[in-house]
Structures are given as C-alpha cells and as structure tokens.
C-alpha positions as CSV (number, residue, x, y, z in Angstrom):
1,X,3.9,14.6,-13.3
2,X,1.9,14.6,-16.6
3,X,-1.1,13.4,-16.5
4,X,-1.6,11.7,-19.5
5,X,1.9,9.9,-19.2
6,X,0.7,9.0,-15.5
7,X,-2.8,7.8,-16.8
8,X,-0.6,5.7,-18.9
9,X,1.4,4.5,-16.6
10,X,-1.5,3.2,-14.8
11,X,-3.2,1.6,-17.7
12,X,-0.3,-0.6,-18.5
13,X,0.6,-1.4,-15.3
14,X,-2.6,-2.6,-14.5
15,X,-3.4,-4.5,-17.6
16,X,-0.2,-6.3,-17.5
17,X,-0.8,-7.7,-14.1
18,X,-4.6,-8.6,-14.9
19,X,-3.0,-9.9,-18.5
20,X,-1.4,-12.8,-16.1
21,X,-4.4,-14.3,-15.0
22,X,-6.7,-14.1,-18.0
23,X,-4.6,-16.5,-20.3
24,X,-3.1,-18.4,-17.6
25,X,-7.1,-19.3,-16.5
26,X,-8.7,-19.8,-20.1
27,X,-5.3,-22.5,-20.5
28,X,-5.9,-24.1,-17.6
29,X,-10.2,-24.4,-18.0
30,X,-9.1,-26.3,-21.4
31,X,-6.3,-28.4,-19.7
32,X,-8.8,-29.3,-16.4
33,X,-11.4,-30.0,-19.4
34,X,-9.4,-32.3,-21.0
35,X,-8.7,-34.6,-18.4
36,X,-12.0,-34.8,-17.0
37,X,-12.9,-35.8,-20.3
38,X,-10.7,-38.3,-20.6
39,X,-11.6,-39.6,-16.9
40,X,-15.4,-39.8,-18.2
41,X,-13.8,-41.9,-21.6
42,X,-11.5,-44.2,-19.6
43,X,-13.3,-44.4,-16.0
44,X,-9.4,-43.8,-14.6
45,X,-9.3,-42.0,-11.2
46,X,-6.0,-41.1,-12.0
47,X,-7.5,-38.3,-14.3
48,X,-10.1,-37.1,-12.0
49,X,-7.2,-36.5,-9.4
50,X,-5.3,-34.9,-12.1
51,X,-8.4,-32.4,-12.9
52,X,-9.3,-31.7,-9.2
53,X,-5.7,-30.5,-8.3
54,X,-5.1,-28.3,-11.5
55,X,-8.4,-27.3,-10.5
56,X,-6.7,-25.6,-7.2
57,X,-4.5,-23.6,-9.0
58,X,-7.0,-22.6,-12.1
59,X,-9.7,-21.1,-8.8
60,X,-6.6,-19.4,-7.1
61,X,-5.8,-17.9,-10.2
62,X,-9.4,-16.9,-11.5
63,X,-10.0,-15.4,-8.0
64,X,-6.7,-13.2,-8.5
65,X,-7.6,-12.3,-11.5
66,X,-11.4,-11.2,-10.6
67,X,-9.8,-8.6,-8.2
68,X,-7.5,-7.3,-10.7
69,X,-10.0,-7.0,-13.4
70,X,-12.1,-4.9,-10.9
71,X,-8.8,-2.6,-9.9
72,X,-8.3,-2.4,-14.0
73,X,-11.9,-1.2,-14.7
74,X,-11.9,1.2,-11.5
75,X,-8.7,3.2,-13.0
76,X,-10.3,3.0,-16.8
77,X,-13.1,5.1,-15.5
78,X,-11.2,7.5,-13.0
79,X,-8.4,8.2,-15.5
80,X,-10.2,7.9,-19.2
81,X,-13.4,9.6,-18.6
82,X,-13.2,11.5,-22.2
83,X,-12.3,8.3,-23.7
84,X,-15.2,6.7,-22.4
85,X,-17.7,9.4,-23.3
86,X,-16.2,8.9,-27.5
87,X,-16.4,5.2,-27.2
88,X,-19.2,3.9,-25.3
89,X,-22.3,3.7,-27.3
90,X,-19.8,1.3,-29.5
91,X,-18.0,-0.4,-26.2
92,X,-21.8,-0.3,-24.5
93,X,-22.9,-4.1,-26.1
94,X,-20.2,-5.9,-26.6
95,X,-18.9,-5.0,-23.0
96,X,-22.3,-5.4,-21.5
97,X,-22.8,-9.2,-23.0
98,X,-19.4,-10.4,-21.7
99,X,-20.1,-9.1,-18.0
100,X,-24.1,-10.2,-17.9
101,X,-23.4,-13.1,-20.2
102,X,-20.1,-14.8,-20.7
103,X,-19.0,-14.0,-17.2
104,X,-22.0,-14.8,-15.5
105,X,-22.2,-18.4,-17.5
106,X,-18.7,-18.9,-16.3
107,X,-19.4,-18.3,-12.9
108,X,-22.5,-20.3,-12.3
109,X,-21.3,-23.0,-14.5
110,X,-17.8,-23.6,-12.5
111,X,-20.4,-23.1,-8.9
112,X,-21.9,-26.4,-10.1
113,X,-18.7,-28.0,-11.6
114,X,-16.9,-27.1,-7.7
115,X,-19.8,-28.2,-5.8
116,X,-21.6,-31.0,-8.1
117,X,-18.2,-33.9,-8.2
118,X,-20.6,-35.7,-5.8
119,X,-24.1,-34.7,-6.7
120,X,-24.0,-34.4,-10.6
121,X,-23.9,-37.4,-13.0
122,X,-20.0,-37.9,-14.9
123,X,-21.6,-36.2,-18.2
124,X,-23.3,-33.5,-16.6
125,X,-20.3,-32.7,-14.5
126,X,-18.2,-32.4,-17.4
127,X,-20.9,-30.2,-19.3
128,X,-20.4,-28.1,-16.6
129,X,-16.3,-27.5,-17.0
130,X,-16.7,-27.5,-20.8
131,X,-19.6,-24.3,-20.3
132,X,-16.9,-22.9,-17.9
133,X,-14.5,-23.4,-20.5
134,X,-16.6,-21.5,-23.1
135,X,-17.5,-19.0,-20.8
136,X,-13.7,-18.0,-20.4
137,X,-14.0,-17.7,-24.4
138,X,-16.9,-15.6,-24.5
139,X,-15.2,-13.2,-22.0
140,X,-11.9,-12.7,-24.3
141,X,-14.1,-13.2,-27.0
142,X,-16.4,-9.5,-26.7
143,X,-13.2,-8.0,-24.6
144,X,-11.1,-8.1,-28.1
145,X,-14.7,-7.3,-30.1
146,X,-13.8,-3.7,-27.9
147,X,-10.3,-3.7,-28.9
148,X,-10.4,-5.0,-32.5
149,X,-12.4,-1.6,-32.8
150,X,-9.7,0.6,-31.4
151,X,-7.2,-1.0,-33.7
152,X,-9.3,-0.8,-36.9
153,X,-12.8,1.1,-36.0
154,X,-15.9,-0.1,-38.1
155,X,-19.9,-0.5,-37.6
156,X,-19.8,3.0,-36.5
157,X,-21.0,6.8,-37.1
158,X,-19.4,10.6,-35.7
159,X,-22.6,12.1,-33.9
160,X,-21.8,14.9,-31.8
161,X,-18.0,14.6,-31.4
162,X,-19.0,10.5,-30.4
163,X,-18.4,7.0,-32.0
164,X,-21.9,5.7,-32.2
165,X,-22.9,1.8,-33.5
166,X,-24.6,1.9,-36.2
167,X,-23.9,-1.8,-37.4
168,X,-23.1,-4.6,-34.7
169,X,-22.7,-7.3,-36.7
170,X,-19.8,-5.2,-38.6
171,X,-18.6,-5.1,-34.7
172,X,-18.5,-8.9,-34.5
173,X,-17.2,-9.2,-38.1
174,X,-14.3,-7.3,-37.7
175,X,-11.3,-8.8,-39.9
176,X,-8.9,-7.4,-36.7
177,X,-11.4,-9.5,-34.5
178,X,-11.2,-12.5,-36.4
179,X,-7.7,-12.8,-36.9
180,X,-6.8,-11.1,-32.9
181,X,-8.9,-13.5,-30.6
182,X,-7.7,-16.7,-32.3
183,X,-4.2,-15.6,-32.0
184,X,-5.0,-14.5,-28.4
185,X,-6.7,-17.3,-27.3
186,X,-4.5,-19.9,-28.6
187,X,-2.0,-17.6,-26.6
188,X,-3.5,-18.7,-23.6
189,X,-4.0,-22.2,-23.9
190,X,-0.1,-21.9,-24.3
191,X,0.2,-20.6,-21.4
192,X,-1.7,-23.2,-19.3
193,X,0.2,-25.9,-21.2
194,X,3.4,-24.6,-20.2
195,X,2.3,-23.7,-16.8
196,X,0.9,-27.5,-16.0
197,X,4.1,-28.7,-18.1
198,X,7.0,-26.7,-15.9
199,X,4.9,-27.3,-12.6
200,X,4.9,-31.4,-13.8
201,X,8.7,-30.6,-15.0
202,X,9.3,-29.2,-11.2
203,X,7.6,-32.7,-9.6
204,X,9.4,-34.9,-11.7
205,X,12.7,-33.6,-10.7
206,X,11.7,-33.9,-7.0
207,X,10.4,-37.6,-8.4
208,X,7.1,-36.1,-6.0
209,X,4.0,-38.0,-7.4
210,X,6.0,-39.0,-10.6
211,X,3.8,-40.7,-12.9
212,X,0.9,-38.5,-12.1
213,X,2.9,-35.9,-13.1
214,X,4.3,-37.6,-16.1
215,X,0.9,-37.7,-17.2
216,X,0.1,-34.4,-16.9
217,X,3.2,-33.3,-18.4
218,X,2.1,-35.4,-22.0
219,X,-1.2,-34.0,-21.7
220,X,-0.3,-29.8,-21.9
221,X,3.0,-30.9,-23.9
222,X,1.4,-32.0,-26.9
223,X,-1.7,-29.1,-26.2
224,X,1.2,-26.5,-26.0
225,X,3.0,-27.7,-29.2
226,X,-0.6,-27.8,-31.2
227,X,-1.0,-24.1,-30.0
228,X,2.4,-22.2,-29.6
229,X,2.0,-23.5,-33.7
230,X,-1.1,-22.3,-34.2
231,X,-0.1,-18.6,-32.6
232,X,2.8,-18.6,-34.8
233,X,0.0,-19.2,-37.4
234,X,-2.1,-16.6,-36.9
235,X,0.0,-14.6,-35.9
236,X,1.4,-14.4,-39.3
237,X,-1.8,-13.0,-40.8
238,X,-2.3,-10.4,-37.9
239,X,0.9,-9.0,-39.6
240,X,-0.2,-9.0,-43.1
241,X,-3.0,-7.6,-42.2
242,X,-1.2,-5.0,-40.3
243,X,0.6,-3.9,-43.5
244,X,-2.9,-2.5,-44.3
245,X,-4.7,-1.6,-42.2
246,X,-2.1,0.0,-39.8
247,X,0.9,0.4,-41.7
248,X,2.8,3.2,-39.4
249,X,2.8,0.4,-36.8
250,X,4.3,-2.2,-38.8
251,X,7.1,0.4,-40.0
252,X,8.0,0.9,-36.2
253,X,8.4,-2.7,-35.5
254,X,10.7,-3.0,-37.9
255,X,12.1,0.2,-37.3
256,X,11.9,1.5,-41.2
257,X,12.5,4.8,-41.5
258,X,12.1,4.8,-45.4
259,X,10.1,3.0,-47.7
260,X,12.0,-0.5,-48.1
261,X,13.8,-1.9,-51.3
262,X,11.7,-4.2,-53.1
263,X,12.2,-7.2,-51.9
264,X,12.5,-5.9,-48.4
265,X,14.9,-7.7,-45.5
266,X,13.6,-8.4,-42.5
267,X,16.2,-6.6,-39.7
268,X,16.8,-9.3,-36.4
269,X,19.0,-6.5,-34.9
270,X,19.3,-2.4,-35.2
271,X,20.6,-0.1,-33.2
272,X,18.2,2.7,-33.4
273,X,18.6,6.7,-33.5
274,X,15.3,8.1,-32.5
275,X,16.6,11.7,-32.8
276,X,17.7,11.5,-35.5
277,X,15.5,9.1,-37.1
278,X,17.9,6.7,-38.8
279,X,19.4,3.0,-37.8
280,X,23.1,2.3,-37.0
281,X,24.6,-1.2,-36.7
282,X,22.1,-3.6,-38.7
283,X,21.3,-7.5,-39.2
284,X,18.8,-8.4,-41.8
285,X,18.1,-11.4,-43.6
286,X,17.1,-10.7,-47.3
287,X,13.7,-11.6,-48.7
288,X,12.4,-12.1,-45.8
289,X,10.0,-9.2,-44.5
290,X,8.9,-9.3,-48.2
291,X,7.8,-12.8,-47.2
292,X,6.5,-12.0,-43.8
293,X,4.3,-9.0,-45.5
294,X,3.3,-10.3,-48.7
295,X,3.8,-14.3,-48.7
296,X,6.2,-14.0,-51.6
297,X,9.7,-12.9,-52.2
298,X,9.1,-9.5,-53.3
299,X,7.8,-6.0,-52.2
300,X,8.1,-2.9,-50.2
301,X,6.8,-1.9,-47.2
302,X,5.9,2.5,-46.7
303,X,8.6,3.8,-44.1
304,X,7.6,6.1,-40.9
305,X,8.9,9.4,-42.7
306,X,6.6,8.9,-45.5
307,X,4.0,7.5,-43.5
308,X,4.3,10.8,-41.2
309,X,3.7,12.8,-44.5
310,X,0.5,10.9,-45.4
311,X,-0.8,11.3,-41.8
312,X,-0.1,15.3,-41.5
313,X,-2.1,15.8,-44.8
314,X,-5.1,13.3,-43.8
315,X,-5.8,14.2,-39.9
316,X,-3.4,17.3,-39.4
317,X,0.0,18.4,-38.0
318,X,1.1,16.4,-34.9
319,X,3.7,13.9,-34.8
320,X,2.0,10.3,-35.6
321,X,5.4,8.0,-34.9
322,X,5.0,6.1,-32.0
323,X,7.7,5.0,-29.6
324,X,10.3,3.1,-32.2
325,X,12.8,1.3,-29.9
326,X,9.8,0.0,-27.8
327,X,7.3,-1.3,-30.5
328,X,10.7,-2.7,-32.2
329,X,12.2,-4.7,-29.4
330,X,8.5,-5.6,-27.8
331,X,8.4,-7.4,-31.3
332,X,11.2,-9.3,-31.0
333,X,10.7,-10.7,-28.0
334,X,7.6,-11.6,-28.6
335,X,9.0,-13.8,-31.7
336,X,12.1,-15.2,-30.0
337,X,9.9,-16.2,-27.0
338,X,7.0,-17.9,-29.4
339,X,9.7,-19.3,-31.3
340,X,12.0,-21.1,-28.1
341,X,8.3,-22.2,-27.0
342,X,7.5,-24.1,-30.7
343,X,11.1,-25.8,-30.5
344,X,11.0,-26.8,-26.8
345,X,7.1,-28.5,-27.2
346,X,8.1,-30.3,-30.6
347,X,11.2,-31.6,-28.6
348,X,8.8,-32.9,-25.9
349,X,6.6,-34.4,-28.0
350,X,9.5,-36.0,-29.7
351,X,10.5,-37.0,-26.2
352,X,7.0,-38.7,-25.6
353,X,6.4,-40.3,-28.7
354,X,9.8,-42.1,-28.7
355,X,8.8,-42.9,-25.1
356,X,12.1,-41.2,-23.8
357,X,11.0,-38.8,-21.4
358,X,12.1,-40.7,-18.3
359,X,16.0,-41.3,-20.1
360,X,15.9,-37.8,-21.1
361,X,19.1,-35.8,-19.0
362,X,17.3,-33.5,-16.1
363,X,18.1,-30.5,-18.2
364,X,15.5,-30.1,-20.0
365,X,13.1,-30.6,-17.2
366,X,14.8,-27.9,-15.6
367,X,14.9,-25.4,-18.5
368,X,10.3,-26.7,-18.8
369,X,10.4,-25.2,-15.4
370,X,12.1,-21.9,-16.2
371,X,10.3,-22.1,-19.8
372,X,6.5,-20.7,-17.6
373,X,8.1,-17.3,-17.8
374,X,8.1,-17.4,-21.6
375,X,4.1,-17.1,-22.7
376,X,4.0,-14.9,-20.2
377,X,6.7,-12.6,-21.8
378,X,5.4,-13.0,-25.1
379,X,1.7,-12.2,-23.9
380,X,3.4,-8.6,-22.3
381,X,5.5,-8.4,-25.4
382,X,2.3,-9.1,-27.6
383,X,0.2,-6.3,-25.9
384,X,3.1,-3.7,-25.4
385,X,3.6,-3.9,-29.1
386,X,-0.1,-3.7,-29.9
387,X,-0.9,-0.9,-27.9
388,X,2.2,0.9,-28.1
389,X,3.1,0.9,-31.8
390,X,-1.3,2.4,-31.9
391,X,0.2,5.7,-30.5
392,X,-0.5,8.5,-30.6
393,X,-3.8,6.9,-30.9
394,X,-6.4,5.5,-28.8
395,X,-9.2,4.5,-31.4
396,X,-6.9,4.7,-34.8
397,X,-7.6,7.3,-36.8
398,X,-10.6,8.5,-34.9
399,X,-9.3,9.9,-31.7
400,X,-6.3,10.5,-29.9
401,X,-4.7,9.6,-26.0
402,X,-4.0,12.9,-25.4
403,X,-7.6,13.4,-25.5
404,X,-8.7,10.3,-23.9
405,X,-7.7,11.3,-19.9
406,X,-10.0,12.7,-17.9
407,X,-10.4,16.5,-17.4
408,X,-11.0,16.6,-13.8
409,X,-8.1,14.3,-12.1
410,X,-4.7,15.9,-11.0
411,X,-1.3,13.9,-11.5
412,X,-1.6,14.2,-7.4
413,X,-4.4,11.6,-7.6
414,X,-3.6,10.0,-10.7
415,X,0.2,9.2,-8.7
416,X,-1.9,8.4,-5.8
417,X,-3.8,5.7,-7.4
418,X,-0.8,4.3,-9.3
419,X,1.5,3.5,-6.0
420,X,-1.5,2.3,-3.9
421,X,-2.5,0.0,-7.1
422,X,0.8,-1.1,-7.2
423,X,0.8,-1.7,-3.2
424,X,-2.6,-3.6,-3.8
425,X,-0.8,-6.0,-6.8
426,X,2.6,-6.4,-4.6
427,X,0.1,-8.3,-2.0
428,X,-2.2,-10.2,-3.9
429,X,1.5,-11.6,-6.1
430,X,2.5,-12.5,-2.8
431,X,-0.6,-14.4,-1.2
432,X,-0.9,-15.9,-5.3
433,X,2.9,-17.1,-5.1
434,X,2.0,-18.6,-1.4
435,X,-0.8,-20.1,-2.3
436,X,0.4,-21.3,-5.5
437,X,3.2,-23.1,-3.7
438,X,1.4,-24.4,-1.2
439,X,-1.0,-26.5,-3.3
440,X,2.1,-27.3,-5.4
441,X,4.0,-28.4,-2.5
442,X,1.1,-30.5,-1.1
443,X,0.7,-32.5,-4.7
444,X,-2.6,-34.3,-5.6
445,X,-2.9,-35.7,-2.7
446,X,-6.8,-35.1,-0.6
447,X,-6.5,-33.8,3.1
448,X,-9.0,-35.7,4.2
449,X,-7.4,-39.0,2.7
450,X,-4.1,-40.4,4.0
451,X,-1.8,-38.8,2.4
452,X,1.0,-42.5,0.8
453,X,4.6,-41.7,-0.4
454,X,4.2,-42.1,-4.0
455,X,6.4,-44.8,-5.4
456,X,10.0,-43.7,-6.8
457,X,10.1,-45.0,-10.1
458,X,14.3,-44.7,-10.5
459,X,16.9,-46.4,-8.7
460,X,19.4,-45.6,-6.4
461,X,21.4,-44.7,-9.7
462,X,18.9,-42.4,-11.2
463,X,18.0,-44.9,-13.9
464,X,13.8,-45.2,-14.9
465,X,13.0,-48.8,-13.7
466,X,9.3,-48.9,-13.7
C-alpha cells in the first residue's frame, strides 16, 4: 500500500494499454494512406475498397485509444501533482501544441476524409488522409519533445524549486528527441504493417476475399520490412547515445556490475543476483557490446557500482540503480522481438518478389497471424526499459519519483482508481476485440451492396490456380 509504488502501478498500467492504440493508429493512417494513393495513381477500385475497410479498424482503434488517452491524463494529474508542478512551464508548449494543434488537425482532417468519399474531388480526399496522417505525427511528435526532456533535460532553468523553459528551440532540438521519435514512429508503422499483414495472413487461410487480401498483405509486407529495418537502425544510435548521456541505464541493461574489459562482450543470457550485485551463469559474445557502444571493436563501458559512486558524490546518498533483472530482460525482448520481425518481412518480401506467396506451405501464414503480438511486445518492452532503467528518476538528474506523487492522495484512493481503471480497460478490450472481429469477419464487403462469394483461387487440392 505505498503510494508511490501504487502511483506506479497505475502509470504503467495505463500507458501500456493507451501504448496499443497510438502505434497501431499512426501504422494504419500511413497504410490507409498508401492505398488511397495508389487508388488516385491507378483509378482501381480494388484500392479504394482496400482503404475504406482498413479504415474500419484504424476509427475503432483511434476511438479506443481517445478514451484511454483521457483515463491516462486523468491519473497523471490525480497521482503526479508534484511532478507536474516541477515540470510544467517546460511540458506547458510542447503539450499545449499537440492537443490544440496536431490533434485537432487530425481530427478535422479525418471528419472530412470520413464524410467527403462522395463530396470531395480524388486529390482533395487524399489530402485529407495524408493531413490525418501528419497529424498522428505531430501528436507523437511533441508527446516525445516531453519525454525526450525527462530522459536528457535541456532548454531549461531551476527557479524556485521548478524546471522553467528558457530556450524552446533547445526543446525541439533535443539529440534524445531526434534520435527517440524516429525510432518510435517507425515503431508504429511496424505495427500497422504487421497488423494489416497477420489480419490478410488470417483471410488467406480462410481463402475469404483472397486476392484482396493478397494485396494488402504485399502492401504492409514490404512497408513492415522497410521499417522493422529502419527501427533496428535507429535504434542503434539511441543506444550509443545512451552510453552518454545515461550511462547507469545502459549498465542495467546489460546487467554490468563493473566497468567492462576493453573490448567489452555483449551478454545474450545472465542469471542475475540483485542482492548481492553480481551475475551467475553467463552467455556473451566477444566484441560485440564494444561494437554496439562505440561502432568499433574496442572499449569499455562504466559498471553500476562505479556508476553508484559517481552519482552519491554528484546528487547525494540514495541508491541510484534501477531495477536490474527488469531493464535487462525488457531489453532483450525487445531485440529478439525486432529481430524475428526483420527476418519474417525480408522472408515475405522474398516470397513476393519471387511471386511465391500462393505456393508458400500455410505455415508461415499462420505464424504472420500470431507474428501481431510481436510489435506490440517490443513497443511494451521498448517503454518498460526506457522508463524503468530512468529510475530512481523522473526527469534525470533533476528530480526524483519519489518526489513526483501527489501529497494529498491516500494508497485507499490511489488502489481505488487502479482496479476501477483496470475494470474500465477490461471492457473497452472486450467491445475493441468484438468489434475488431466483427469487421474482420464481415471482410470488405459494403452492407448496403450485395454482399458475392469471392472466387476461390485454389483447387480442390489446395493448389493456386488463378
């Protein structure tokens, strides 16, 4: 019943249910996008079908994910009133411009692009999704400005006991910034790709609609190999640039007590002793953290007991290590899912490209459809990490979780909160899961058209005939 753990608790638990919508709706506004484009290109109506039914599940989704964002900002200022107090003449613009701004030019823009199929010209009408689509990156885009500044804080001034701005373009030019929403955002359009890719995967094994679905399936394939790269990419850098800027947390993911040899390994397994601050059974590759760190084959990394020194002598005694086995592990799967993602898009590109999807055995359709778990794993893991391996930190450096929570709320209410939250999510995953379904189940078929049994492409045999 502590109330910071509790206000924790809450935090997570409501970021990671609103962190399944956000990347799941900026993938899907660049997917829908796409194939209204191409519609608009090569006049096909196939495409315009294929945009209006992804289309069902991208508003089901964004209206989700509206209610959760309004749950998540409800608990923020109930349960981190101190917090807010420190950080919001910095957290005061950036915040401001992506609710009156980015959100608002989403929301009008996809108003017209719902209501205008029939009343806007083809150019116009794709404006609109494409302004949609930028307004669903102008939302992540001043969400991370905030959080880029709790990882490394700049543009800023200590008045009073408060982080005030003092330079907003230092905000917006944040290094953490520049390297975090990239990686973020090309997190997301990996997780519409693999979203419309096992949904197509699903159809094709029910051979439901199966060239429309073939279609879509080449479409996010191809997008989801491009950017589950490009994540690994960036990625890459957000690590080096982690090594300096917060150097504790990068010791915790790797679980490095003491500083590394020079050249360092990287450890893929470690059974880890918290207590007593040391590793047992260990797998490590040589070189390769070295590598990972520095882009070359040699160098150390600081371990978390000197790091702890450092920290006690430049902000005072308190224990600065954040939770090891978590920040380690949270890592990992983060990685492992990224890196299954990579290898299964490549494969499907290879699939299309040779033009042997339809010969391909139904496995790997099957393992596309369980592979929509994966981004979202490695989104959770991403975040966990991030915020996690920060600890005992809220703003780095600057001021602390412990003093974040608000004064004047009891773990009674905070507890509360947290099971009628979690009451509120259990319902709206259920009505999302139904709904979901339902417009799956249905295909892209209009109900007020006469709904035709798609033609089965394979013979009685299985075989691809057409």
């Amino acid at each position: 019943m502590d109330p910071v753990m509790l206000s924790r608790i809450q935090f997570a638990s409501t970021t990671l249910f609103h962190f399944i919508f956000v990347p799941l709706s900026i993938g899907l506004a660049l997917l829908i996008a796409i194939m209204e484009t191409m519609y608009v290109i090569k006049g096909k109506e196939e495409y315009k079908k294929m945009a209006k039914f992804w289309a069902h599940l991208f508003l089901i989704n964004f209206a989700v994910g509206v209610v959760t964002g309004i749950l998540q900002e409800f608990q923020f200022g109930m349960n981190w009133s101190d917090y807010s107090r420190f950080v919001g003449d910095v957290f005061g613009a950036p915040l401001a411009v992506e609710a009156l701004l980015a959100f608002f030019l989403e929301s009008t823009f996809l108003g017209l692009w719902i209501f205008g199929w029939d009343r806007l010209s083809k150019k116009l009408h794709l404006m609109s999704i494409w302004l949609v689509f930028f307004g669903t990156l102008m939302s992540a885009f001043w969400i991370i400005v905030a959080n880029a500044f709790m990882q490394v804080p700049v543009g800023y001034e200590i008045n009073n006991g408060r982080a005030e701005m003092n330079d907003f373009f230092a905000l917006i030019t944040n290094k953490q910034l520049l390297l975090e929403f990239p990686h973020t955002v090309l997190a997301a359009f990996m997780t519409g790709a693999f979203f419309v890719v096992g949904v197509s995967a699903y159809k094709m094994l029910k051979r439901k609609d199966y060239e429309f679905f073939k279609k879509s399936f080449i479409i996010a394939i191809i997008v989801g190999m491009v950017s589950s790269i490009g994540v690994a990419l960036v990625g890459h850098s957000q690590a080096q640039y982690l090594v300096e800027t917060q150097p504790m947390k990068m010791a915790a993911s790797e679980a490095l007590w003491d500083t590394s040899s020079d050249p360092a390994p990287w450890t893929v397994f470690a059974t880890i002793d918290t207590d007593n601050k040391e590793n047992g059974s260990t797998f490590q590759i040589p070189y390769l953290l070295s590598f990972l760190s520095y882009s070359k084959f040699s160098g150390s990394l600081e371990g978390m007991n000197q790091l702890q020194e450092q920290y006690v002598e430049e902000y005072g005694p308190g224990d600065y290590i954040p939770p090891v086995k978590t920040t380690f592990w949270s890592f990992r799967i983060m990685v492992g899912s990224g890196s299954i993602l990579i290898l299964l898009s490549m494969y499907g590109v290879y699939l299309v490209a040779r033009k042997k999807l339809d010969q391909v055995n139904k496995w790997f359709l099957h393992i596309m459809v369980w592979a929509i778990s994966l981004p979202f794993i490695a989104n959770w893991a991403g975040w966990i990490m991030t915020e996690i391996g920060r600890q005992p930190w809220t703003v780095f450096g600057l001021f602390k979780t412990e003093d974040s929570v608000s004064p004047n709320v009891s773990a009674g209410q905070i507890l509360f909160s947290l099971i009628s939250f979690s009451l509120a999510y259990l319902i709206l995953a259920i009505i999302l899961v139904y709904l979901f379904l339902r417009v799956i189940k249905k295909g892209p078929h209009d109900s007020d058209t006469h709904k035709e049994e798609s033609h089965d492409p394979f013979d009685k045999e299985g075989n691809y005939v057409s």
